[in-house]
C-alpha positions as CSV (number, residue, x, y, z in Angstrom):
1,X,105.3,105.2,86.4
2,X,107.4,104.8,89.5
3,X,104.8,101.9,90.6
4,X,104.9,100.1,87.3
5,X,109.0,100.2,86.8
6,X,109.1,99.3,91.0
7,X,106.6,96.1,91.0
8,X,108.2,94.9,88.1
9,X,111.9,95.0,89.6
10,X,110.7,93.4,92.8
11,X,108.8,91.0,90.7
12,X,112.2,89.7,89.2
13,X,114.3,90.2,92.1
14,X,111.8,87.6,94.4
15,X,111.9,85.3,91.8
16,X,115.5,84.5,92.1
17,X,116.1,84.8,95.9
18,X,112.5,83.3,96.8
19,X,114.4,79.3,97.1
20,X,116.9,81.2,100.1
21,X,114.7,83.6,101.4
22,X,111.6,83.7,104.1
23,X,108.9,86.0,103.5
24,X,107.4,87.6,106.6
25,X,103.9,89.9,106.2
26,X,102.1,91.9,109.0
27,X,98.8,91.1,107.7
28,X,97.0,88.3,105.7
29,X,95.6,91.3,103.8
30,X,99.2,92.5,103.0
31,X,100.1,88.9,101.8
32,X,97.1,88.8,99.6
33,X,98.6,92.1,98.0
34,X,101.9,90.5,97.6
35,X,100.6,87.7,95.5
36,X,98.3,90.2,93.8
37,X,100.4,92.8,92.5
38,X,103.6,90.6,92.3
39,X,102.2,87.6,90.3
40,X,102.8,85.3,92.8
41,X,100.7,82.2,94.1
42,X,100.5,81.0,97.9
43,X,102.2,77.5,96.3
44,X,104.9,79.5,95.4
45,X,105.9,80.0,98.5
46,X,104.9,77.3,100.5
47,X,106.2,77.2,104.0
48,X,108.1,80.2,103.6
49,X,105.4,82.3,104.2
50,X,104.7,83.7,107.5
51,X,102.2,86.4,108.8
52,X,103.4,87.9,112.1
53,X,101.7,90.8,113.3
54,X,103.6,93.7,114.8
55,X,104.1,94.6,118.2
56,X,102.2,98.0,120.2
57,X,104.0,99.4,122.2
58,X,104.6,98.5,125.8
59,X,102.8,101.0,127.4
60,X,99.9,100.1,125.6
61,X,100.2,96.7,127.1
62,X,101.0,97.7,130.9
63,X,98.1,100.0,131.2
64,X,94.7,99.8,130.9
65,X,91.3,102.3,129.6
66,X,89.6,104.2,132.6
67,X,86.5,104.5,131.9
68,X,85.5,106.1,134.6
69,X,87.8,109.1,134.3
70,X,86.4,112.8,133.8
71,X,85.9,113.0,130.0
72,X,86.8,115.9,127.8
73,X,85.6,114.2,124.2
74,X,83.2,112.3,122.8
75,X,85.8,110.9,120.2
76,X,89.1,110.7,119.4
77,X,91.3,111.2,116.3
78,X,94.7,110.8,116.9
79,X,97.2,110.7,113.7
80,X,101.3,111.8,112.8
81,X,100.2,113.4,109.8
82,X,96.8,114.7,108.6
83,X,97.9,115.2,105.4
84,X,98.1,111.6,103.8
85,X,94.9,110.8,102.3
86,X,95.0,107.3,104.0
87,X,93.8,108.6,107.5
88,X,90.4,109.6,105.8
89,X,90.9,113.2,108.4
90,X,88.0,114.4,105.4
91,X,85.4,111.6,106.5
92,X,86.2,112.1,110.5
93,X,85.1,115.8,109.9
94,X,82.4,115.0,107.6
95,X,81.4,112.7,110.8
96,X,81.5,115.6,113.2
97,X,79.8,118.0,111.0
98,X,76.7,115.7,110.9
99,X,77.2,115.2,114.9
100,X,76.9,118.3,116.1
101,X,75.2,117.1,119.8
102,X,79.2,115.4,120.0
103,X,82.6,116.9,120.9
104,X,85.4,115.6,118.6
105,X,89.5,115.9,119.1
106,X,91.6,115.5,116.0
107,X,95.6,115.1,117.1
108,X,98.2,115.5,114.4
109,X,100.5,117.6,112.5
110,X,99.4,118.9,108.9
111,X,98.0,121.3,106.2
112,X,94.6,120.1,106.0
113,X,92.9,123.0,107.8
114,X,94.4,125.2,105.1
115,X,92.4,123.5,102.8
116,X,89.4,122.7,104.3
117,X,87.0,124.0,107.6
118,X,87.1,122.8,110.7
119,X,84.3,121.8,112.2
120,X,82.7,124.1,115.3
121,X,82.5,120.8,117.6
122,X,85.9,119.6,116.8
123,X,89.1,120.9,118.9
124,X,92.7,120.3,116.9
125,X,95.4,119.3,119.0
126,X,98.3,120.7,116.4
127,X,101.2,118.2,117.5
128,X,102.6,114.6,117.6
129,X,102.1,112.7,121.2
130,X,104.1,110.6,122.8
131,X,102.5,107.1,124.3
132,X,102.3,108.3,127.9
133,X,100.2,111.4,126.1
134,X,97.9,109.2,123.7
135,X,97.2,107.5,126.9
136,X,96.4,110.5,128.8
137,X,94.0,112.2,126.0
138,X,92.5,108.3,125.6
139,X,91.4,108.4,129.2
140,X,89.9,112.0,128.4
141,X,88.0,110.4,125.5
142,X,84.5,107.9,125.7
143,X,85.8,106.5,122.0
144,X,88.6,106.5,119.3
145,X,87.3,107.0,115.7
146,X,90.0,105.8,113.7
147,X,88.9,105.9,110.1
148,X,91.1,104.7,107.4
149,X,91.2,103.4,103.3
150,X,94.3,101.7,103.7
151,X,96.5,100.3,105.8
152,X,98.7,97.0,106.1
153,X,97.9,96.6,109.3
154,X,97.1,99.7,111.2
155,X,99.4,99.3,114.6
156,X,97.5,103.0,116.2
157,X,94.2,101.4,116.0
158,X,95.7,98.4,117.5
159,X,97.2,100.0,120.0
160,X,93.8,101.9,120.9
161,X,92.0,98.4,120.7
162,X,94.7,96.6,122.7
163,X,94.8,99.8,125.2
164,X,91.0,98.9,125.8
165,X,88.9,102.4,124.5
166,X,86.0,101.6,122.5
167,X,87.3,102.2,118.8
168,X,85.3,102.7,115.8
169,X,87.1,101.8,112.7
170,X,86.7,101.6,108.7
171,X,84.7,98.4,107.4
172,X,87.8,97.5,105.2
173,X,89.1,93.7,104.8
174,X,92.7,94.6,106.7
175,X,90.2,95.6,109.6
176,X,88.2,92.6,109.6
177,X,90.9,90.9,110.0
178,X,93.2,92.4,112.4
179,X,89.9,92.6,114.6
180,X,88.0,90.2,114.2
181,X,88.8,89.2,118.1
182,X,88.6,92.7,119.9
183,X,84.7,93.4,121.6
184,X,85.4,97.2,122.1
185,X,85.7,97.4,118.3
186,X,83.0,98.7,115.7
187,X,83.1,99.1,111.9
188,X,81.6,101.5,109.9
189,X,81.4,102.1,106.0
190,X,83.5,104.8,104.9
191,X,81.0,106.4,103.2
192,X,78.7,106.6,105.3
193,X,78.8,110.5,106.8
194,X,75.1,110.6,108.9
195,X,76.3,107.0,110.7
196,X,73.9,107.1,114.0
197,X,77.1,107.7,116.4
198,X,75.0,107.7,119.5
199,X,73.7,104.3,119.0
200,X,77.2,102.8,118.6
201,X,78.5,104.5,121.0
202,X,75.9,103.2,123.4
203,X,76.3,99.8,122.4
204,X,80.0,100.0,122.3
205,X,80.6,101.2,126.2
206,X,77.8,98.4,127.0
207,X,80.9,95.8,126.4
208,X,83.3,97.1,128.5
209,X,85.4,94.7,130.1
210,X,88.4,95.1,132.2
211,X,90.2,92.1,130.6
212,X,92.9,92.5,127.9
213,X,93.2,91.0,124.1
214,X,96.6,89.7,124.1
215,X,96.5,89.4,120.4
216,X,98.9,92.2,119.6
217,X,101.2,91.6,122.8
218,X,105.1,91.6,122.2
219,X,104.9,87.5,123.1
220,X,102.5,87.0,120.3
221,X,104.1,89.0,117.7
222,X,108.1,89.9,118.6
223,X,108.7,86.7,120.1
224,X,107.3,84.9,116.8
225,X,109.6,86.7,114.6
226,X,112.4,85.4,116.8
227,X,111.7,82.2,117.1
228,X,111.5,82.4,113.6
229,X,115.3,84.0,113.1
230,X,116.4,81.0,115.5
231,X,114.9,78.2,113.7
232,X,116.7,79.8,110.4
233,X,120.0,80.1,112.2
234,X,119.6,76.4,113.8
């Protein structure tokens, strides 16, 4: 009820400030949504649309994957909450379950354990990290498996792609888009609980490269939102 009464008043309200107004999206997937679910049309906009990616953060930018460092894990889940049904925390232990020659680490704060086992070969890290500690279990880890079923843009993952780790992701359309240009990323079908881990794995550490994907850098996403807020003012 809250959806239908909450799409409807945004539908209304757009329509009367869309002629002052510029509308900014993090994702081409989340603009899709927009005109989706708000009976909009790209025309309707025009040139007031705009799809500028967000920033990770800096540290993600100044420092780089070691892969050479002692390793503690075979993959790495590292989430605020594991409650929200988003994060797909179910299909990363259904994953470990069926991988029991792998270690797994599952960070984040929730009551999912409560609820459900935990795997033998997974180890959960029951707390929120700051960067400077993703950073530190990342270098600990041979991959990040970040699985999700939605997400507007998904600025962890990004973080973890940008950072350099080999990532395995969810073979969703906002992931095929936001990386579509990173070589240390896989995608896998939700779904799919026996995936052959060791074969992506092993393909995935064969394209290590010590060069950086700019993409989500704060020049190519901050600095595009302010030019933009100048070019309105101007």
């Amino acid at each position: 009820m809250y959806d239908f009464v909450k799409v409807r008043v945004l539908r209304v309200f757009f329509r009367k400030v869309m002629h002052k107004s510029e509308f900014v999206f993090v994702s081409e997937w989340m603009a899709t949504q927009f005109y989706r679910f708000l009976d909009f049309c790209p025309a309707d906009l025009d040139s007031k649309q705009h799809v500028i990616y967000n920033c990770v953060g800096q540290y993600f930018e100044e420092n780089a994957y070691d892969p050479d460092s002692p390793k503690s894990y075979d993959f790495i889940t590292i989430r605020n909450s594991l409650d929200h049904s988003k994060y797909a925390v179910d299909f990363v232990c259904e994953i470990a379950v069926n991988n029991p020659g792998f270690g797994f680490c599952l960070v984040g704060k929730g009551d999912f354990f409560k609820h459900y086992d935990k795997p033998d070969n997974l180890d959960w890290i029951d707390r929120n990290l700051s960067h400077e500690e993703i950073v530190s279990y990342l270098n600990q880890s041979r991959c990040a498996l970040l699985l999700t079923r939605a997400d507007a843009q998904g600025v962890m993952a990004c973080e973890m792609a940008t950072f350099g780790i080999p990532l395995i992701t969810s073979d969703i359309d906002v992931c095929r888009e936001v990386f579509s240009g990173f070589d240390n990323v896989v995608l896998i079908d939700n779904q799919v609980g026996d995936i052959d881990l060791r074969s992506l794995l092993t393909m995935l550490e064969g394209r290590q490269t010590s060069v950086k994907n700019e993409q989500y850098f704060m020049k190519n996403t901050v600095h595009k939102e302010i030019d933009l807020f100048r070019s309105l003012k101007g």
